[in-house]
Structure formats: structure tokens, C-alpha cells
PDB file of the backbone (N, CA, C, O) and the ligand in Angstrom, with CONECT records:
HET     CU  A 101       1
ATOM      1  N   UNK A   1     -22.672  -1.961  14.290  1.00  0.00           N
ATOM      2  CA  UNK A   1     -21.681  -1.478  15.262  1.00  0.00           C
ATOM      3  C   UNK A   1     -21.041  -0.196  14.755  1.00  0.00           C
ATOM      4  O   UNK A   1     -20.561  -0.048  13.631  1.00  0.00           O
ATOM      5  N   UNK A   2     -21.100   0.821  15.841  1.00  0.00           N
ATOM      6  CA  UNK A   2     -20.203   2.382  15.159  1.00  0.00           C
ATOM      7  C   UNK A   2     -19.441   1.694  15.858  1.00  0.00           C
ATOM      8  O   UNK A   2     -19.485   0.562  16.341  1.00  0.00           O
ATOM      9  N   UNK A   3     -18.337   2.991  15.846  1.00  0.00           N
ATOM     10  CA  UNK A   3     -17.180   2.401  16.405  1.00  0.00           C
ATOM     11  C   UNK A   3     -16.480   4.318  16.236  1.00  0.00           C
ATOM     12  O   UNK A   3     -16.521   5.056  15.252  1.00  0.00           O
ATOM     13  N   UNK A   4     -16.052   4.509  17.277  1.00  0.00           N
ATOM     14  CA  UNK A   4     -15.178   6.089  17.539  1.00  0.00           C
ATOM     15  C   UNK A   4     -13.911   5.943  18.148  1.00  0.00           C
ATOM     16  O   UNK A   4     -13.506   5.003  18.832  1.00  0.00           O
ATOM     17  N   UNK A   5     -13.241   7.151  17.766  1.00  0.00           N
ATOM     18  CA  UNK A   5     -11.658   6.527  18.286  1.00  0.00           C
ATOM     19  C   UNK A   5     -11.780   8.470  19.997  1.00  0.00           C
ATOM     20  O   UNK A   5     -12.335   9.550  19.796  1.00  0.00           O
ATOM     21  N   UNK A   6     -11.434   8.263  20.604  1.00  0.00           N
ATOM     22  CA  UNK A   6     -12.180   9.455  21.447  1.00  0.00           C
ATOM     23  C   UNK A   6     -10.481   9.536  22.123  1.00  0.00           C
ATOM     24  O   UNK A   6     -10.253   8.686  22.984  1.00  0.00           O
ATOM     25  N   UNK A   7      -9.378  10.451  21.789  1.00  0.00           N
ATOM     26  CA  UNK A   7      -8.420  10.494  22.150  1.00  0.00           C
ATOM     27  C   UNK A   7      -8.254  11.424  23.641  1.00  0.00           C
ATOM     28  O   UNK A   7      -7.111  11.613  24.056  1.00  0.00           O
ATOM     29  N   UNK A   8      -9.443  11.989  24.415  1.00  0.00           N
ATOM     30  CA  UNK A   8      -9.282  13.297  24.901  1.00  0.00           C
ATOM     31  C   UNK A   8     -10.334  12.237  26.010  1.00  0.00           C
ATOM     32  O   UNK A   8     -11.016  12.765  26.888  1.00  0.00           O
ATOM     33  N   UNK A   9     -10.322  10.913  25.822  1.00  0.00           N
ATOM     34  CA  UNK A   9     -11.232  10.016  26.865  1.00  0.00           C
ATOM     35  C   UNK A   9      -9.744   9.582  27.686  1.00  0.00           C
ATOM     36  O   UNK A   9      -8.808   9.160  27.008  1.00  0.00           O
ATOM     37  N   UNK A  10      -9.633   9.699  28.946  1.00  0.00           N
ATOM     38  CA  UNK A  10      -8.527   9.354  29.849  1.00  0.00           C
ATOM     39  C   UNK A  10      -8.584   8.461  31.154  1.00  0.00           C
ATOM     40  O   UNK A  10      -7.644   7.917  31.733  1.00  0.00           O
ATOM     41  N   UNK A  11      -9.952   8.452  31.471  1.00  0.00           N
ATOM     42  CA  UNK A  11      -9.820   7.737  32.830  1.00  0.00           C
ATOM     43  C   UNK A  11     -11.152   7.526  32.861  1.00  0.00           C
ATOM     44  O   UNK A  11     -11.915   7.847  31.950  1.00  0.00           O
ATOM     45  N   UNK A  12     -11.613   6.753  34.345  1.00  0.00           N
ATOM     46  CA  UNK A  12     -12.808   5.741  34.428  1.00  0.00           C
ATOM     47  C   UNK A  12     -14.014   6.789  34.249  1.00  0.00           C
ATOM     48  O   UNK A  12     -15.087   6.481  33.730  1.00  0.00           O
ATOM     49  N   UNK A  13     -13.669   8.206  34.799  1.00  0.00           N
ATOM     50  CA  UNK A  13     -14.985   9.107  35.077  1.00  0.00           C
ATOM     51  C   UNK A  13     -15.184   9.925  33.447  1.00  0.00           C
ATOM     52  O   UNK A  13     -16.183  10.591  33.174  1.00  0.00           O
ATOM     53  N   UNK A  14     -13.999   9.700  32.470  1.00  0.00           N
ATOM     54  CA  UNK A  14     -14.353  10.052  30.926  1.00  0.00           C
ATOM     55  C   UNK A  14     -15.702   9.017  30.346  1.00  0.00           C
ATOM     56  O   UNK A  14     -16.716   9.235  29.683  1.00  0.00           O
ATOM     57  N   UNK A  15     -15.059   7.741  31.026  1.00  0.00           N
ATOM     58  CA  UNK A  15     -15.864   6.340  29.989  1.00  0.00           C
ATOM     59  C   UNK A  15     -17.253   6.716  30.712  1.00  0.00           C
ATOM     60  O   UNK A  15     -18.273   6.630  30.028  1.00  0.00           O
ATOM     61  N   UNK A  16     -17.344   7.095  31.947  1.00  0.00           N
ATOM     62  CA  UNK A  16     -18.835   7.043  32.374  1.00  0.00           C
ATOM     63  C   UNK A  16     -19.824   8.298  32.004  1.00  0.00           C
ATOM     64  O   UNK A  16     -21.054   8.334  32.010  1.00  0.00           O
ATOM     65  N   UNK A  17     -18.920   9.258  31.698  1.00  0.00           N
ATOM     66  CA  UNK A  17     -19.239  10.350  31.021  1.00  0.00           C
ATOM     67  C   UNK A  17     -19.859  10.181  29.516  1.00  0.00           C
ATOM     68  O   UNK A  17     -20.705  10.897  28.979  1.00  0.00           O
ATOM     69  N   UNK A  18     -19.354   9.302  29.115  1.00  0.00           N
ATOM     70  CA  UNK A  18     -19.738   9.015  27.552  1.00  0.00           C
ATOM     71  C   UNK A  18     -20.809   7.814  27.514  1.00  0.00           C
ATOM     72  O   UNK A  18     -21.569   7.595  26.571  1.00  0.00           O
ATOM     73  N   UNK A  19     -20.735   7.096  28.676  1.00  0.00           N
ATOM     74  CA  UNK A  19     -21.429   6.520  28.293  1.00  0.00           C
ATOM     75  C   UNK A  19     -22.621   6.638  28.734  1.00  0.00           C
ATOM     76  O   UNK A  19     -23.423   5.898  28.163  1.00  0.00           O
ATOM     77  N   UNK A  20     -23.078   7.358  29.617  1.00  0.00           N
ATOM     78  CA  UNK A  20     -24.144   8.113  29.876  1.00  0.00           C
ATOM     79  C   UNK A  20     -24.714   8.741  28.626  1.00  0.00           C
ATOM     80  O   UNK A  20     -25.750   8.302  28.127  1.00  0.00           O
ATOM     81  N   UNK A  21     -23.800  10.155  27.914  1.00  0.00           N
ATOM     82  CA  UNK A  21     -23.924  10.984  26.684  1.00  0.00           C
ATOM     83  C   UNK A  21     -24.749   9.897  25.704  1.00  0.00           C
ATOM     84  O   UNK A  21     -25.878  10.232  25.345  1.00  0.00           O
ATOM     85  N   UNK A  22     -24.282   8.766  25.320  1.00  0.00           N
ATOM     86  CA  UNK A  22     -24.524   7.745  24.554  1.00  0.00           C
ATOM     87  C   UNK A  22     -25.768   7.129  25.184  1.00  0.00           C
ATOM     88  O   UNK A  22     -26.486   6.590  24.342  1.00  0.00           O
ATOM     89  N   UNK A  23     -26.103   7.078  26.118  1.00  0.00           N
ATOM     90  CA  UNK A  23     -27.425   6.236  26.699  1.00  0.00           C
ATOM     91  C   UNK A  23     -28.536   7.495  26.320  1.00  0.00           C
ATOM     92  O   UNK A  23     -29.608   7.437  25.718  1.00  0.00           O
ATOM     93  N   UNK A  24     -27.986   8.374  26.788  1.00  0.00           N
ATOM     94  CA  UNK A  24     -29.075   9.450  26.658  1.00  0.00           C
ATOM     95  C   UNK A  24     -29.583   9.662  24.790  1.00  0.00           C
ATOM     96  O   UNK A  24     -30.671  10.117  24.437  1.00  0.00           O
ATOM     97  N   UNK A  25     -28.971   9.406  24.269  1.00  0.00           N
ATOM     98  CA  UNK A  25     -29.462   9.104  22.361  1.00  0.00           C
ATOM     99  C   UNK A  25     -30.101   7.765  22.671  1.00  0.00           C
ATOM    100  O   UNK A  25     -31.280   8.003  22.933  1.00  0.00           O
ATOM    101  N   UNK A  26     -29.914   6.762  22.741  1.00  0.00           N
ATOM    102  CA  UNK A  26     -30.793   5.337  23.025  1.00  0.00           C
ATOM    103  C   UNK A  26     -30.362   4.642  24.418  1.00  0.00           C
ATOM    104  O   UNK A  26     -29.235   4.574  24.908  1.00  0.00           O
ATOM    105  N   UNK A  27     -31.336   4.250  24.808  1.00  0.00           N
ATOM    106  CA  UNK A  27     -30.754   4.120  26.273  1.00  0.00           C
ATOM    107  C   UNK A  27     -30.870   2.704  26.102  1.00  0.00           C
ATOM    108  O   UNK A  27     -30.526   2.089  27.111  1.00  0.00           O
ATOM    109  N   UNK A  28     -31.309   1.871  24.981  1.00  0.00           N
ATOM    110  CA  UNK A  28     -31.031   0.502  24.520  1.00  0.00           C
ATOM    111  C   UNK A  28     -29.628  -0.071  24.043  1.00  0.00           C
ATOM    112  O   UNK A  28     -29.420  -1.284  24.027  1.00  0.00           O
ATOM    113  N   UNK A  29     -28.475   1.061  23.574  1.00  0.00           N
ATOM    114  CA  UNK A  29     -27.664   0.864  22.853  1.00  0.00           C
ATOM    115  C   UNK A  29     -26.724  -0.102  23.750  1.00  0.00           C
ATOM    116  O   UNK A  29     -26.895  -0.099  24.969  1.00  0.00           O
ATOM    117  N   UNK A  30     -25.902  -0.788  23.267  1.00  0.00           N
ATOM    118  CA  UNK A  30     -24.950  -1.558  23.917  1.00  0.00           C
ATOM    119  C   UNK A  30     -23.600  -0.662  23.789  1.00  0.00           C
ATOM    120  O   UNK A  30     -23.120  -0.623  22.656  1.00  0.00           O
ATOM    121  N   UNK A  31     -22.997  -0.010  24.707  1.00  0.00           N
ATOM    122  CA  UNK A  31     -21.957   0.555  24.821  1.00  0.00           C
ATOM    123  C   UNK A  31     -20.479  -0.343  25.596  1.00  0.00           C
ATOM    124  O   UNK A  31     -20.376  -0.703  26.769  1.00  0.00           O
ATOM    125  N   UNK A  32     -19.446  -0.517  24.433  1.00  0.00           N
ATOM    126  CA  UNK A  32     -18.270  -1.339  25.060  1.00  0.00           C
ATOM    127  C   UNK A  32     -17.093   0.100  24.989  1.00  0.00           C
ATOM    128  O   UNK A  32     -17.323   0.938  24.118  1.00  0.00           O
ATOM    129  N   UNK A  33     -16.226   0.252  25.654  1.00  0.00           N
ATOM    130  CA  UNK A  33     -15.523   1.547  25.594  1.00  0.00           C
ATOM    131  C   UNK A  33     -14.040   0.719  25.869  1.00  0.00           C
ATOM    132  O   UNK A  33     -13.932   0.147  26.954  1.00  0.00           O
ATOM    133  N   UNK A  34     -12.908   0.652  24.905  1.00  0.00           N
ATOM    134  CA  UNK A  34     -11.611   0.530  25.460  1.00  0.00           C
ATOM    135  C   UNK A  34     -10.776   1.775  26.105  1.00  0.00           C
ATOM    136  O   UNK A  34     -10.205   2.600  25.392  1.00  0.00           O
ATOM    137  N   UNK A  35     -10.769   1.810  27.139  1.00  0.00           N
ATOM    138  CA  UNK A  35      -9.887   3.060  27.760  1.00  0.00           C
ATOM    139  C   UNK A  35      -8.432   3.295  27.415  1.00  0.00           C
ATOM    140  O   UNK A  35      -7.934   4.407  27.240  1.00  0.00           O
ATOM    141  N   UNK A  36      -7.847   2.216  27.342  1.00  0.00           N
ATOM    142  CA  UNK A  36      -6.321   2.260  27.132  1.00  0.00           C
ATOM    143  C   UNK A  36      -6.477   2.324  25.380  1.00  0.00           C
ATOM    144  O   UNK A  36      -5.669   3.131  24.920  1.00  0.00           O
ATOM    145  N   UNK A  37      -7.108   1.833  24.596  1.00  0.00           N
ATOM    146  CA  UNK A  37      -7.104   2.630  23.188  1.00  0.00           C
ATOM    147  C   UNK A  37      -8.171   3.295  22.900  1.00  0.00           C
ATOM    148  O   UNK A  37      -8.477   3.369  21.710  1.00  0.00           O
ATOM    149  N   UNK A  38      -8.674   3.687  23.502  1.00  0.00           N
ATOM    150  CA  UNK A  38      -9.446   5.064  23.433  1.00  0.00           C
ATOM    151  C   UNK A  38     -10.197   4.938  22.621  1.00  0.00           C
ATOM    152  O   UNK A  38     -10.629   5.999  22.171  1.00  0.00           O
ATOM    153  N   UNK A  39     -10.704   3.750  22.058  1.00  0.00           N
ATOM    154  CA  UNK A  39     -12.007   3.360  21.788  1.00  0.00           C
ATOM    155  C   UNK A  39     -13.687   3.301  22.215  1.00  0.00           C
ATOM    156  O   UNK A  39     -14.040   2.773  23.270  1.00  0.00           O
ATOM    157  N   UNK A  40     -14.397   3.748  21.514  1.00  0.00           N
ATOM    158  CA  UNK A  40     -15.578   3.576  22.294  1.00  0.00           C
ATOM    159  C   UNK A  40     -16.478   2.680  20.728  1.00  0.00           C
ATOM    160  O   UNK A  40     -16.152   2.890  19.560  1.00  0.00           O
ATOM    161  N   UNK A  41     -17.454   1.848  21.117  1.00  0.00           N
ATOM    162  CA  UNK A  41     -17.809   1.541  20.429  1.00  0.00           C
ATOM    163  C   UNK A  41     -19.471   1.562  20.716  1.00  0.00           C
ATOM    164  O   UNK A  41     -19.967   1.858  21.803  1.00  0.00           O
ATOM    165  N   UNK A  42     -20.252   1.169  19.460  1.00  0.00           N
ATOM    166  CA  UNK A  42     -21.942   1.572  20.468  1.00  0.00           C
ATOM    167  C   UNK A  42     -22.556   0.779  19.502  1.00  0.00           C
ATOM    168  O   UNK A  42     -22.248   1.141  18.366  1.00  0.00           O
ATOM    169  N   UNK A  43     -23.513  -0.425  19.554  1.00  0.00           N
ATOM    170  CA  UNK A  43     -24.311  -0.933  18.957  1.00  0.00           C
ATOM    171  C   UNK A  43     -25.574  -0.606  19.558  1.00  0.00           C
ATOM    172  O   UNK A  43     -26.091  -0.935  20.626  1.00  0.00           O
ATOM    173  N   UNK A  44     -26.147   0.543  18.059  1.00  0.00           N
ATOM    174  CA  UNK A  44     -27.352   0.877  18.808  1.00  0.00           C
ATOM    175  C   UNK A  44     -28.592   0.817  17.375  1.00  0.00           C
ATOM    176  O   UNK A  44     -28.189   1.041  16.233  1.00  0.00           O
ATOM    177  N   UNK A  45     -29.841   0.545  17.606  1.00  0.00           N
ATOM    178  CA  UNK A  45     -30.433   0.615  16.646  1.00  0.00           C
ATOM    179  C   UNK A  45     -31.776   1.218  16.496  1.00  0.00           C
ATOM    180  O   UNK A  45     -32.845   0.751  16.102  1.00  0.00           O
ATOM    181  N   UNK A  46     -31.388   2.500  16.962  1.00  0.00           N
ATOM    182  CA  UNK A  46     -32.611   3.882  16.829  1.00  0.00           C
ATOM    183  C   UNK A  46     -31.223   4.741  16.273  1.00  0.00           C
ATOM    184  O   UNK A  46     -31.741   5.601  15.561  1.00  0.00           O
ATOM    185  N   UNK A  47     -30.173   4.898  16.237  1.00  0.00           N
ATOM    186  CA  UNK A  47     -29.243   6.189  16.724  1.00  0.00           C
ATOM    187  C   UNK A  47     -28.227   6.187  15.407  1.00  0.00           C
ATOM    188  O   UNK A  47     -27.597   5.146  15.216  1.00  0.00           O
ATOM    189  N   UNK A  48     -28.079   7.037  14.704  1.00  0.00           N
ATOM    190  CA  UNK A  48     -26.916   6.571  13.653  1.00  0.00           C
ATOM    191  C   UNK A  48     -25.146   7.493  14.028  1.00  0.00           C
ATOM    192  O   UNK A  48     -24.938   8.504  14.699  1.00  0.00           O
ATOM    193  N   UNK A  49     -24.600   6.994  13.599  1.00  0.00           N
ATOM    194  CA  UNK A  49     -23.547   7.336  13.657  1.00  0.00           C
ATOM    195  C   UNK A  49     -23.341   8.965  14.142  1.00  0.00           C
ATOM    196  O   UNK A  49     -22.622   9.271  15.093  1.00  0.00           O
ATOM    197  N   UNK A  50     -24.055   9.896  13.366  1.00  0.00           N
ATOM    198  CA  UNK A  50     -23.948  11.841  13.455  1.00  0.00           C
ATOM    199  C   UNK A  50     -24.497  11.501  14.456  1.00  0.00           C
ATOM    200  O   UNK A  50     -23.540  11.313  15.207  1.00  0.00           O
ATOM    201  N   UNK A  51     -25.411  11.275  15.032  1.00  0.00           N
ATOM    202  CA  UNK A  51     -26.576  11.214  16.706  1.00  0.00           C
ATOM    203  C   UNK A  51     -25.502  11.222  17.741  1.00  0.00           C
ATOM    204  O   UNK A  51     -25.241  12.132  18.528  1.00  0.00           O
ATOM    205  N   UNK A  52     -24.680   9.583  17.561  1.00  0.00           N
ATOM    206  CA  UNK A  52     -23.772   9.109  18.368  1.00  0.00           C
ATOM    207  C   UNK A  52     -22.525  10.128  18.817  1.00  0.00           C
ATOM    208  O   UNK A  52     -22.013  10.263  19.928  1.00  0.00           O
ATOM    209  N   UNK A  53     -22.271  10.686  17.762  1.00  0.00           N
ATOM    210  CA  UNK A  53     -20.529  11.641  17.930  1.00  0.00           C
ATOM    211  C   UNK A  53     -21.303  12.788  18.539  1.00  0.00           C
ATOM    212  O   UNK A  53     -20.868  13.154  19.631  1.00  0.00           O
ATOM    213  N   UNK A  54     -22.332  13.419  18.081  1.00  0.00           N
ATOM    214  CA  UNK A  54     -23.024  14.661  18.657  1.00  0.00           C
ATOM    215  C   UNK A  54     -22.673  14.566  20.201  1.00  0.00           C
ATOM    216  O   UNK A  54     -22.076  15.346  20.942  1.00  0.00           O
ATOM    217  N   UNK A  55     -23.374  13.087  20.458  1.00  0.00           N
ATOM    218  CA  UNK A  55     -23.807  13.304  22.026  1.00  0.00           C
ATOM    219  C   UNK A  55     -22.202  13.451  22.622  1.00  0.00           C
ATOM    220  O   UNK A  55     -22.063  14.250  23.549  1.00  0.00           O
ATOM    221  N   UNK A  56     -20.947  12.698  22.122  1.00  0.00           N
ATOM    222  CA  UNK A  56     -19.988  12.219  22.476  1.00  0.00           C
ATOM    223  C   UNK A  56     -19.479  14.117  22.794  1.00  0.00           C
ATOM    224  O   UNK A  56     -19.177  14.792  23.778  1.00  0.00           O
ATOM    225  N   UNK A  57     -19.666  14.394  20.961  1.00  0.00           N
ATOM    226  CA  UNK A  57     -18.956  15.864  21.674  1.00  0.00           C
ATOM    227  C   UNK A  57     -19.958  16.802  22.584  1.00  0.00           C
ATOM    228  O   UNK A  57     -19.411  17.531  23.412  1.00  0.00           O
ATOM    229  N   UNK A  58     -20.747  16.816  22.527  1.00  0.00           N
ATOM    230  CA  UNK A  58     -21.845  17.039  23.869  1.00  0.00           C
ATOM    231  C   UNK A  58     -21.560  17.401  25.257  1.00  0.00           C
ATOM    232  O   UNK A  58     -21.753  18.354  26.012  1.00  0.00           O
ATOM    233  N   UNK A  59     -20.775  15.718  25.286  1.00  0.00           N
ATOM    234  CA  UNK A  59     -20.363  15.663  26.734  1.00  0.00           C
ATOM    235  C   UNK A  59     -18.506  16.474  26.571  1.00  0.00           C
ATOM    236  O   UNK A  59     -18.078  16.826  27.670  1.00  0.00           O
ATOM    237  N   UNK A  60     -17.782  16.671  25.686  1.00  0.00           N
ATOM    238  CA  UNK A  60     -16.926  17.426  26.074  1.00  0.00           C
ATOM    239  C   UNK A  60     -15.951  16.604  25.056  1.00  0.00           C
ATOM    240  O   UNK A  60     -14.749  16.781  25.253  1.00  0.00           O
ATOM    241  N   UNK A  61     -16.163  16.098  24.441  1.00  0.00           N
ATOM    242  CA  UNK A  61     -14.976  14.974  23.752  1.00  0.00           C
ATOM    243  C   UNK A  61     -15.069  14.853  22.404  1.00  0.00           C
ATOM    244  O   UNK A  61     -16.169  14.709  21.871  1.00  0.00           O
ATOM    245  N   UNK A  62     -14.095  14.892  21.803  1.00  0.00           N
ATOM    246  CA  UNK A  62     -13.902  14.834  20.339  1.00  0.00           C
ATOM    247  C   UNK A  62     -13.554  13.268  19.555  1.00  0.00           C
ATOM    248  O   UNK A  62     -12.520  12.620  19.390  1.00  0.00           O
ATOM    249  N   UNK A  63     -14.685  13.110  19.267  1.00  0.00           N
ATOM    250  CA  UNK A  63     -14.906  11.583  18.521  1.00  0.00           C
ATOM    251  C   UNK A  63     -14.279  11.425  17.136  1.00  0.00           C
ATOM    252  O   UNK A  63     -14.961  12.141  16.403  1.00  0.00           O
ATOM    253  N   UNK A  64     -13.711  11.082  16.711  1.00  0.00           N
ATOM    254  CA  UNK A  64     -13.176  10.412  15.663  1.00  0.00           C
ATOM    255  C   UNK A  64     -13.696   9.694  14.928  1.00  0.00           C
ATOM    256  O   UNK A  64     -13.270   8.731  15.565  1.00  0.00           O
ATOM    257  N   UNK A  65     -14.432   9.078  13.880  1.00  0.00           N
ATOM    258  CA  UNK A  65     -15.255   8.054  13.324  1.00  0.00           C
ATOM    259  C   UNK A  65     -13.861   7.052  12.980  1.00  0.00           C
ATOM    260  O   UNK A  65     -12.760   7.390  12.547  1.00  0.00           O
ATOM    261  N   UNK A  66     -14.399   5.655  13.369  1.00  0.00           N
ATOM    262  CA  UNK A  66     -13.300   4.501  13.163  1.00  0.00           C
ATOM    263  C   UNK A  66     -14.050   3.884  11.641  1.00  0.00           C
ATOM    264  O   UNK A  66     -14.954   4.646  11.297  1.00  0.00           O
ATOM    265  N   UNK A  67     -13.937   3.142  11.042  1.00  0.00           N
ATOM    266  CA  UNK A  67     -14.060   2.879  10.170  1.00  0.00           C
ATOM    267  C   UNK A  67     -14.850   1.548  10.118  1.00  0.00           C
ATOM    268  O   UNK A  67     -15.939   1.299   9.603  1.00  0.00           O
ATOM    269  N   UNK A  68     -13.745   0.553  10.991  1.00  0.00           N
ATOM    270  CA  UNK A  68     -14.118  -0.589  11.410  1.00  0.00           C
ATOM    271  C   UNK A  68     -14.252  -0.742  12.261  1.00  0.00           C
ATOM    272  O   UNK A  68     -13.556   0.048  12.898  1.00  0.00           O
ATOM    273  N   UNK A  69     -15.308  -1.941  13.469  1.00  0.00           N
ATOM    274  CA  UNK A  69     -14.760  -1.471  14.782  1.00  0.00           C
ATOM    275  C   UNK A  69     -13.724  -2.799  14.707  1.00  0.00           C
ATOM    276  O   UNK A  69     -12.881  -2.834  15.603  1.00  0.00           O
ATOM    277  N   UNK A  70     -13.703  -4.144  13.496  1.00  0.00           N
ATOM    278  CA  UNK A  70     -13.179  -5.166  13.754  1.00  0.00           C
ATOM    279  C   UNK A  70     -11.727  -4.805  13.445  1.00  0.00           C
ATOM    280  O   UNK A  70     -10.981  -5.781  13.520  1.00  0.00           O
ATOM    281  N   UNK A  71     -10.957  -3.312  13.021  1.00  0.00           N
ATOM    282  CA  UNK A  71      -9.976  -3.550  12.764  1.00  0.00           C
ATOM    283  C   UNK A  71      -9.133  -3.250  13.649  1.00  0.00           C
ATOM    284  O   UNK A  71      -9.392  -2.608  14.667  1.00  0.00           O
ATOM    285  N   UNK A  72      -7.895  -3.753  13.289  1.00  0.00           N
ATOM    286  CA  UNK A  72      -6.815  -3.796  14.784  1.00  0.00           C
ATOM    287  C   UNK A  72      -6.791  -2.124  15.050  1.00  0.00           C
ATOM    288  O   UNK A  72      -7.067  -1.153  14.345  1.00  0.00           O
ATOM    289  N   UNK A  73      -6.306  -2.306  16.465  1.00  0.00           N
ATOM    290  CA  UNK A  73      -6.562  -1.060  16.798  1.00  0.00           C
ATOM    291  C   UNK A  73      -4.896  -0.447  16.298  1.00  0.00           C
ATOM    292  O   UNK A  73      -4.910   0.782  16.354  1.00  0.00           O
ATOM    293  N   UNK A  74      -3.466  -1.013  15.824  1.00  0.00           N
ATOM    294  CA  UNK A  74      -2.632  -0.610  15.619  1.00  0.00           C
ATOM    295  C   UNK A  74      -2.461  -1.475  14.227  1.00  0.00           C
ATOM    296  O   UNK A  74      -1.873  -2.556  14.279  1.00  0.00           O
ATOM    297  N   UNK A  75      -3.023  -0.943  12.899  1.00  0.00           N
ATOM    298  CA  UNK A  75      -3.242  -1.390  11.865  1.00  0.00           C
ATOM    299  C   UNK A  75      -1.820  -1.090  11.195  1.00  0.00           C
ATOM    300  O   UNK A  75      -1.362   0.047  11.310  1.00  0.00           O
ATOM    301  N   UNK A  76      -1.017  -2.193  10.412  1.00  0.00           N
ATOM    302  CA  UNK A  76       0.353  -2.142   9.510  1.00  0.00           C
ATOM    303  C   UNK A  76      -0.023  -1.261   8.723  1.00  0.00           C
ATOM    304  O   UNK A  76      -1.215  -1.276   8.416  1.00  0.00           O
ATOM    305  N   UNK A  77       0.818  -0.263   8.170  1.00  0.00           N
ATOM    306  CA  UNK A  77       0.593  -0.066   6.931  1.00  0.00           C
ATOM    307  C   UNK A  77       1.400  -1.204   6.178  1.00  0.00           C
ATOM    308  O   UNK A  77       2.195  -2.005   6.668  1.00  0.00           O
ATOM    309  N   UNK A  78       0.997  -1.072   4.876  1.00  0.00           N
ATOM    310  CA  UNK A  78       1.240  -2.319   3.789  1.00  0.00           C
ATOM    311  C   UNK A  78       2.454  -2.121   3.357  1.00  0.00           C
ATOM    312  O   UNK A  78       2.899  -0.979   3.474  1.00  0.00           O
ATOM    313  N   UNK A  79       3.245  -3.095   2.793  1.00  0.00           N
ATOM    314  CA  UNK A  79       4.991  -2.752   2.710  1.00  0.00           C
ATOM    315  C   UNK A  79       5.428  -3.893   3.289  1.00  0.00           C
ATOM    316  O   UNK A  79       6.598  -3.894   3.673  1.00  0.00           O
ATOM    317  N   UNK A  80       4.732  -4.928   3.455  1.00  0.00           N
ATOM    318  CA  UNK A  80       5.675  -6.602   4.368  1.00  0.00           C
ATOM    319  C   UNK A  80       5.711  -6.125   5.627  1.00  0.00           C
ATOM    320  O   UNK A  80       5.546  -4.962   5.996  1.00  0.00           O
ATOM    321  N   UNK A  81       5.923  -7.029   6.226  1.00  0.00           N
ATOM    322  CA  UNK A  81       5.454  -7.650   7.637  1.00  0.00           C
ATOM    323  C   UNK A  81       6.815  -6.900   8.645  1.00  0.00           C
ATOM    324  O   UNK A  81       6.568  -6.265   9.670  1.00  0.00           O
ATOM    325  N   UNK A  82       8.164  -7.114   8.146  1.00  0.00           N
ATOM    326  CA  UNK A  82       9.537  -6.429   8.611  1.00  0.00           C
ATOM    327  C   UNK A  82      10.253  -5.614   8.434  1.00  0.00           C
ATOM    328  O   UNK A  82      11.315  -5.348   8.997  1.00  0.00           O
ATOM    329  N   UNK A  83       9.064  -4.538   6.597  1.00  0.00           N
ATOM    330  CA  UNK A  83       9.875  -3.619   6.626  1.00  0.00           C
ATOM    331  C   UNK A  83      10.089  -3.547   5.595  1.00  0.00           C
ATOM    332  O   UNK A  83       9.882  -2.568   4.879  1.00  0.00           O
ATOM    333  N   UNK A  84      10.700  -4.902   5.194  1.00  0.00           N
ATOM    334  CA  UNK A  84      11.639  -4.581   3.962  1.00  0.00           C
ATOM    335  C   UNK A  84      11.580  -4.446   2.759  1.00  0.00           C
ATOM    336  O   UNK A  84      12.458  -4.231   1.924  1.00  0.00           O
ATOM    337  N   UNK A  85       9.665  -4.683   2.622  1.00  0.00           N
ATOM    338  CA  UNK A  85       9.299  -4.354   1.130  1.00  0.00           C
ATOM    339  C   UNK A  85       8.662  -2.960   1.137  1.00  0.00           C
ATOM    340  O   UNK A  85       7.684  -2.654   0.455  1.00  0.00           O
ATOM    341  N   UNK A  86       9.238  -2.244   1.879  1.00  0.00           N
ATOM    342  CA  UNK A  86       8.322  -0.924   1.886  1.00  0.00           C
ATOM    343  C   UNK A  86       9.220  -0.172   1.108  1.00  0.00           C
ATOM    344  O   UNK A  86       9.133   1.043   1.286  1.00  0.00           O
ATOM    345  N   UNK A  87      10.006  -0.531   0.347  1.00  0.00           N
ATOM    346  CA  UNK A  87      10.931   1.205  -0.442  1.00  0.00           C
ATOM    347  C   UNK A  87      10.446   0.030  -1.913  1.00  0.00           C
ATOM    348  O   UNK A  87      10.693   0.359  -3.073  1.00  0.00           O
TER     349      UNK A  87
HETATM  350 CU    CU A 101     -11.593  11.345  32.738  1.00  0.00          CU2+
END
């Protein structure tokens, strides 16, 4: 699973835009796209990661590489749970 964070993706005709861009590198790939966090994610297995962002900025959009795709999409930084061990 890649996984891209695509901040400049805004509405239904961005996600279909990309995910076209993305079919056109493997047209096997499984493409899931969160719109409201601006996630796109692509399990594909001809296509690696540089292939994937190419096509993304291709179509007009600036991809981000995510790291994980399992991690929260609004990750804590570390410091306790309320705060108060962060100084
Ligand atoms: Cu749009």
C-alpha cells in the first residue's frame, strides 16, 4: 500500500482526476482516496511509489509521500495524552 497526502485535491472532480492519473500507471491498482483528509492511497503491484506521485503531479497535484497509510491521519505528537508531559 502507498499512501499520499494530496492537499491541492478538493472536490469529487479532483478524486476522479487522480484517479484516472493513477489507473493510467496500472489500471489494476486498487485506488481508495479520502477527500476530506486529502488522502489518496493506491495498492498497486506493477507501479512503485516515484511512478505513482509522477502521474499524481501529472494530473496537476502535488503529492506528498505518507509514510504509513495505517497511521492516524491526525497523529499526537509524543508528550502524554493532555499535554502535560510535554515541557
Ligand atoms: Cu476538484
Amino acid at each position: 500500500m502507498i499512501a499520499f497526502e494530496v492537499n491541492d485535491m478538493t472536490c469529487g472532480h479532483c478524486v476522479s482526476t487522480i484517479t484516472r492519473a493513477l489507473k493510467g500507471v496500472d489500471k489494476d491498482a486498487k485506488v481508495a482516496i479520502d477527500l476530506a483528509a486529502h488522502r489518496v492511497q493506491v495498492d498497486s503491484s506493477s507501479a512503485d511509489a516515484e511512478e505513482l506521485a509522477d502521474a499524481i503531479k501529472d494530473a496537476g497535484y502535488s503529492p506528498t509521500p505518507v509514510a504509513s497509510a495505517t497511521a492516524p491521519v491526525a497523529a499526537k505528537a509524543s508528550g502524554g495524552c493532555c499535554g502535560c508531559g510535554s515541557r
